[in-house]
C-alpha positions, 0 to 999 in steps of 0.5 A: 500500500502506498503511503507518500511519494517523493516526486514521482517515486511511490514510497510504501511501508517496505521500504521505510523498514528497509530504510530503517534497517540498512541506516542501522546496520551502516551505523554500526559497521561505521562505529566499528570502524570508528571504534578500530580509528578505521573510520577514514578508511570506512569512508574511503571504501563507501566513496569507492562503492559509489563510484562503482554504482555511479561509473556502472550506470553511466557505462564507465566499462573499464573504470567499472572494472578497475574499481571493482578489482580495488574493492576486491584487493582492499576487503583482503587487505582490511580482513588480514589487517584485522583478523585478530579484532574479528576473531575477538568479535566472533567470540564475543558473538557465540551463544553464552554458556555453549556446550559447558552449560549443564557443566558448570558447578552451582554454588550457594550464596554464601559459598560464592562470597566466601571464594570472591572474599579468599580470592579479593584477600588474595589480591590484596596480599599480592599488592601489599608485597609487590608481587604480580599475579595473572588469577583465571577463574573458568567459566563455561567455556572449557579452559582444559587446553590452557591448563595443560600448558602448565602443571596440574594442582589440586589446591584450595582457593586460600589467600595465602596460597596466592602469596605462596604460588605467585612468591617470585621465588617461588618456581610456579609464579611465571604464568597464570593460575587457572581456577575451576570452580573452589580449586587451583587446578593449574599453575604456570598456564601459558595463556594467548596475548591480545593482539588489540592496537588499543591497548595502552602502552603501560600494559605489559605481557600479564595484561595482554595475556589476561584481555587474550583469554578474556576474548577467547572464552567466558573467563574471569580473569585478575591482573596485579600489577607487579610495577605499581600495585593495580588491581585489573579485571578482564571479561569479554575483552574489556580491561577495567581498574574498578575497586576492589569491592566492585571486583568482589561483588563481580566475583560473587556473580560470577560464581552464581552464574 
């Protein structure tokens, strides 16, 4: 049915949804652009399409022809360039939870607070004597192939036990600790570096491991700061230095899922 016109052009209710949907879906493909500071090459790739659509129409065979080989080339380019982003946007894209599901322990109220206070206490102690730390606690997503890039424990989540694993004489403090459900289950665990441009220059290997594993699974994960003390927090891809009582009660949800 046809609602208005533009001059002599018909406009019916299709094609405002169509409108609505193709303005929205340029909007975040722009603000993606926008967000890897790719937004001039964006525009770029918009002018060249233009072109295109623009040289065709008119008849331009040969420069037709050119342009459509650029944009073939350019896409190539711009996928090698930025295959690590969008391989950490295909994570964050799957269906939460996966497979591991019904797999993952439930815990009470209490039992949950209790292990985000030992872990928070952790912390704190790590800060306290100048030692770093990488702390993974899994979540859903199976964590089996980080763990066996160290050495397999069987510890309890204790406070003192951090100081101990993560003392710098200690050797087992190189590499992350990795927790399932109320145990340290592997110590020494090699984890993926991000290969994000975005990150600030202050952040070191611990760091860049702790935004990998966070953008490759559902992991919780706790960084502290060997040079300055700071307490960080990863998920999803997002590194944020939030107090430690917002860490806590993070923690606490994270364990009753």
């Amino acid at each position: 049915m046809e609602l208005f016109r533009i001059g002599l052009i018909p406009v019916i209710w299709q094609d405002i949804i169509d409108f609505i949907v193709l303005s929205i879906a340029l909007y975040f493909i722009l603000w993606w652009f926008y967000r890897n500071n790719l937004l001039g090459t964006a525009l770029l790739l918009l002018l060249l399409v233009i072109s295109l659509q623009l040289s065709t129409l008119v008849g331009l065979v040969a420069f037709s022809f050119f342009l459509r080989h650029v944009l073939f080339w350019a896409g190539v380019f711009l996928a090698v360039i930025l295959a690590p982003e969008m391989r950490r946007w295909l994570y964050a894209l799957r269906p939460i939870g996966g497979i591991r599901f019904f797999r993952k322990e439930v815990f009470s109220e209490e039992h949950a607070e209790k292990l985000a206070q030992e872990i928070i206490e952790g912390l704190r102690l790590l800060a306290k004597n100048g030692l770093g730390a990488l702390i993974v606690i899994e979540g859903r997503d199976d964590l089996s192939a980080f763990m066996q890039t160290g050495d397999p424990v069987q510890m309890p989540v204790d406070a003192r036990m951090f100081l101990t694993l993560f003392e710098k004489k200690s050797p087992l403090h190189d590499g992350a600790a990795i927790i399932r459900g109320d145990k340290i289950v592997a110590v020494r665990c090699t984890l993926p570096l991000s290969d994000r441009l975005d990150l600030p220059q202050r952040y070191g290997q611990r760091h860049r491991a702790a935004v990998g594993i966070s953008e490759q699974s559902d992991a919780l994960t706790l960084i502290v700061s060997e040079e300055t003390g700071l307490i960080s927090l990863a998920y999803r891809g997002e590194l944020q230095q939030i107090p430690l009582l917002e860490i806590q009660r993070r923690i606490t949800r994270f364990y009753l899922g």
